[in-house]
C-alpha positions as CSV (number, residue, x, y, z in Angstrom):
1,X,111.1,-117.2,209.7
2,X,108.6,-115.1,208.1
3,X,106.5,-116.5,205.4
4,X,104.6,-114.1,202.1
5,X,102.1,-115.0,200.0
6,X,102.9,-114.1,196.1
7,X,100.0,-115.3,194.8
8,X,97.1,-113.3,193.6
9,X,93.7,-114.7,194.1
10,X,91.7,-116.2,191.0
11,X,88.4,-114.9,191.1
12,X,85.9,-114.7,188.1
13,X,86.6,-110.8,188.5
14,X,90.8,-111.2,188.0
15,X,92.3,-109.3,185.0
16,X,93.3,-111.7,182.4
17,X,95.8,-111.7,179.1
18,X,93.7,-110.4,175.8
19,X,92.2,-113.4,174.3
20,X,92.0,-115.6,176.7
21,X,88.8,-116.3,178.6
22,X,88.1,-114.9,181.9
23,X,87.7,-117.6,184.5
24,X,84.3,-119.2,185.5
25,X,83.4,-120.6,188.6
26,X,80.4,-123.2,187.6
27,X,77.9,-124.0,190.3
28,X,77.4,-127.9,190.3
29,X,76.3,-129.2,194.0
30,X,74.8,-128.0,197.2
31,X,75.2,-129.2,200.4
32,X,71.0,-129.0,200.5
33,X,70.3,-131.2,197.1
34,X,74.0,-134.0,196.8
35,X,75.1,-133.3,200.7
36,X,78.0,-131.6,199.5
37,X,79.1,-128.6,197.9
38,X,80.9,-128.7,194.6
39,X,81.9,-126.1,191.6
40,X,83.2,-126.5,188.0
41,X,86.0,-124.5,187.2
42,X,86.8,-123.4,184.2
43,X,90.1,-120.7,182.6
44,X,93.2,-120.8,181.4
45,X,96.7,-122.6,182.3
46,X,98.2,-118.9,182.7
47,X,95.8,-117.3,184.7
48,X,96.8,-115.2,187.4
49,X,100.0,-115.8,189.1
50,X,100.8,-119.2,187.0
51,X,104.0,-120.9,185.7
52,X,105.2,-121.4,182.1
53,X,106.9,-124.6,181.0
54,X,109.1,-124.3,178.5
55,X,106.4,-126.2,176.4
56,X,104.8,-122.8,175.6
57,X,107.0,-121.9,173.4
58,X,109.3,-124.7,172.9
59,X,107.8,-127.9,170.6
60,X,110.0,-130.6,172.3
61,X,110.3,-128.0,175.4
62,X,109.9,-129.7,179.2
63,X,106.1,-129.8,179.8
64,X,104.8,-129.0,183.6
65,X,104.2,-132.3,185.0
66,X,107.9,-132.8,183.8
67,X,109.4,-130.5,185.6
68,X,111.2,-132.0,188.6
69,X,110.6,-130.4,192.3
70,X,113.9,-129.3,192.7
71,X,113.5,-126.6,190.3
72,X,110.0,-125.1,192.2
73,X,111.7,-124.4,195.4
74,X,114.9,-123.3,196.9
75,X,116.5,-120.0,196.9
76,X,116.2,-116.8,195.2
77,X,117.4,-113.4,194.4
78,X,115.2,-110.4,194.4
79,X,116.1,-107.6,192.4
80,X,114.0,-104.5,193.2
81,X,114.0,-102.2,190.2
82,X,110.7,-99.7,189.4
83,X,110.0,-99.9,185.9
84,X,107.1,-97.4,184.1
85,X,105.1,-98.4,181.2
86,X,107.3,-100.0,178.3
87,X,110.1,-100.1,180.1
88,X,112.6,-102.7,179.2
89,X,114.5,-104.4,182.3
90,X,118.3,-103.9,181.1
91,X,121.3,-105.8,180.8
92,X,123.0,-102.7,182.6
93,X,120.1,-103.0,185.6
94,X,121.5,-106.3,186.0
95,X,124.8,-105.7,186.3
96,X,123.9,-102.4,188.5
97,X,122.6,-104.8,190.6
98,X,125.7,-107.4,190.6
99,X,127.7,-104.4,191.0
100,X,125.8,-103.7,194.7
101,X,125.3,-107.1,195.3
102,X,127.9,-109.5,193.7
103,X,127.7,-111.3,191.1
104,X,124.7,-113.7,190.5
105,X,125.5,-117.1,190.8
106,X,125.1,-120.0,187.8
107,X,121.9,-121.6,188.1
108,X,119.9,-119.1,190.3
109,X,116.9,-117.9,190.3
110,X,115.6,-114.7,189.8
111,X,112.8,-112.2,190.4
112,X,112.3,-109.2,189.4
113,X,109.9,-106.6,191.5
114,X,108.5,-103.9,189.1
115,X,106.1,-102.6,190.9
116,X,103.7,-103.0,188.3
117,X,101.5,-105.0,190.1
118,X,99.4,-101.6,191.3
119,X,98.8,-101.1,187.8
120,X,96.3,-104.7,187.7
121,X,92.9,-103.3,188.0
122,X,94.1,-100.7,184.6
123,X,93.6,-100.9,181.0
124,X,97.7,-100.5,180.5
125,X,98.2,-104.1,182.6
126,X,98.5,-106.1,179.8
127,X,99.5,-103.3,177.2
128,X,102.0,-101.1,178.5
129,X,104.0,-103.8,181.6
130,X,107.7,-103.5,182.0
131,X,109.6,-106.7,181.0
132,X,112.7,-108.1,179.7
133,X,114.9,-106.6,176.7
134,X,116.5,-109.3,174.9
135,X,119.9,-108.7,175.9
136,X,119.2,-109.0,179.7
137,X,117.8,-112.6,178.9
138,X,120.3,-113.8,177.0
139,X,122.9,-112.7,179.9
140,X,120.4,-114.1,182.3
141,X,120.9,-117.4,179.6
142,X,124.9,-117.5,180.1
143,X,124.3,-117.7,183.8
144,X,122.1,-120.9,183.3
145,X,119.5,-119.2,185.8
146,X,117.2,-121.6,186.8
147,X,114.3,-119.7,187.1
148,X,112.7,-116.0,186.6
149,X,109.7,-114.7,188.0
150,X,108.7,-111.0,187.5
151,X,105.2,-108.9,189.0
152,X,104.3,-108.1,185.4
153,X,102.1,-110.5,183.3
154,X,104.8,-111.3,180.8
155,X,108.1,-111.6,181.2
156,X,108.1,-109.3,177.9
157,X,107.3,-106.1,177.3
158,X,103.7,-105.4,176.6
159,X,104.6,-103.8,173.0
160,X,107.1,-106.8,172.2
161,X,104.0,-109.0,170.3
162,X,106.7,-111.6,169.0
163,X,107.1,-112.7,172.4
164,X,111.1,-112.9,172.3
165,X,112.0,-113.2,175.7
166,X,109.7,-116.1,176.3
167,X,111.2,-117.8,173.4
168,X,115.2,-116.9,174.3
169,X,114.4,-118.8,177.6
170,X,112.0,-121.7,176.6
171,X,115.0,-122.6,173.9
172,X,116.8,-123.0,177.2
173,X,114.7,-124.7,179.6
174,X,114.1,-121.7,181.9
175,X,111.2,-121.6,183.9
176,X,109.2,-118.7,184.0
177,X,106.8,-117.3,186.6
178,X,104.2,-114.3,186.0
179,X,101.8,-112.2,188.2
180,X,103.8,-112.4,191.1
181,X,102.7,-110.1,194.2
182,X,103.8,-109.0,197.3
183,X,107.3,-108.7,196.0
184,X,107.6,-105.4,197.6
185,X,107.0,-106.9,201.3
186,X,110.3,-108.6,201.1
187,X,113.0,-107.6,203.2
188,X,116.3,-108.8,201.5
189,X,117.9,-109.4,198.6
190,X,117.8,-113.5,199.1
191,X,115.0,-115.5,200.1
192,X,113.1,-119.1,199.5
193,X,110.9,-119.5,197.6
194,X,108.2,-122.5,196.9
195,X,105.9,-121.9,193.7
196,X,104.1,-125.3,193.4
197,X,101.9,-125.5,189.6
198,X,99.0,-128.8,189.2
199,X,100.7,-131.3,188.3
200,X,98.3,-131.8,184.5
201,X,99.5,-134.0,182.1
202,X,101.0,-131.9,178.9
203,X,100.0,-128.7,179.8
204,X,102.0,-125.4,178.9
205,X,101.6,-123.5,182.1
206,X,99.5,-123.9,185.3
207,X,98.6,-121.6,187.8
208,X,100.3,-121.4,191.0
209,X,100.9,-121.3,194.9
210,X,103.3,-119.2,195.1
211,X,105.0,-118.7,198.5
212,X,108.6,-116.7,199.9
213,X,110.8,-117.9,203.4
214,X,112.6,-115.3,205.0
């Protein structure tokens, strides 16, 4: 069984959403002066490839150490569509997809590969990503998917400021993973995944090991 990391690396250099702070990586002990090495960090829940509980959006939503195991591992379906700059994953991709594929089943979960991702080190990143429109997530909803994880760094489009598609599946207890990578090194359609979040106490999102089986 092969095994992919889809997890990019947090660095104080990594790209992150406008407005929040870039990480810091705070120098605290040395092995010379404590006899151990040691560093503060400090960033956001959503940095890099990170997890959003339905808390984000959602006031009584399910917050990420409430979120039960079962739901961060188990298997997927990747659906490999390009998308340029401000271009809205369809209801019709979907079903394009189904069409080839069969149908998806209730309860699944889904990732979509952009490839976006070779767009991170760009000013359009943030501004311009691919993501859902509102009528693929509510037919997305009627499947009661599980989880949906997309290379992009919102599952909405970067022009969509009202943030719909996050709030069409938060209302619904979907979990939603961002910054994935390596999507395109996939072979198939189906795989496992594993995307394992810190376990912090009322938080709205953590960041992520992210990990697919094949």
């Amino acid at each position: 069984m092969g095994q992919l990391d889809l997890t990019l690396t947090i660095s104080e250099s990594i790209p992150n959403f406008p407005g929040s702070p870039p990480p810091q990586f705070i120098f605290w002990s040395s092995i010379n002066d404590e006899g151990y090495n040691l560093e503060l960090l400090f960033l956001s829940s959503h940095t890099g490839t990170h997890l959003d509980a339905p808390y984000h959006f959602k006031k009584d939503g399910m917050k990420i150490h409430q979120i039960p195991l079962a739901r961060l591992m188990g298997n997927a379906i990747l659906i490999k569509i390009k998308k340029l700059k401000d271009q809205a994953i369809s209801k019709k991709d979907i079903i394009n997809f189904e069409k080839k594929n069969g149908k998806i089943p209730n309860h699944s979960s889904i990732v979509f590969f952009t490839g976006w991702q070779k767009n991170l080190k760009k000013n359009i990143y943030f501004k311009n990503n691919p993501g859902l429109s509102k009528s693929a997530a509510k037919y997305l909803v009627l499947k009661n998917v599980n989880l949906v994880g997309i290379d992009s760094p919102s599952i909405d489009l970067g022009i969509d400021k009202s943030f719909s598609v996050h709030k069409i599946f938060a209302k619904k207890n979907i979990l939603i993973v961002e910054n994935l990578s390596n999507l395109e090194k996939i072979p198939n359609s189906d795989f496992q995944f594993t995307i394992l979040p810190l376990k912090l106490k009322n938080a709205t999102g953590s960041p992520v090991r992210a990990i697919a089986s094949y």
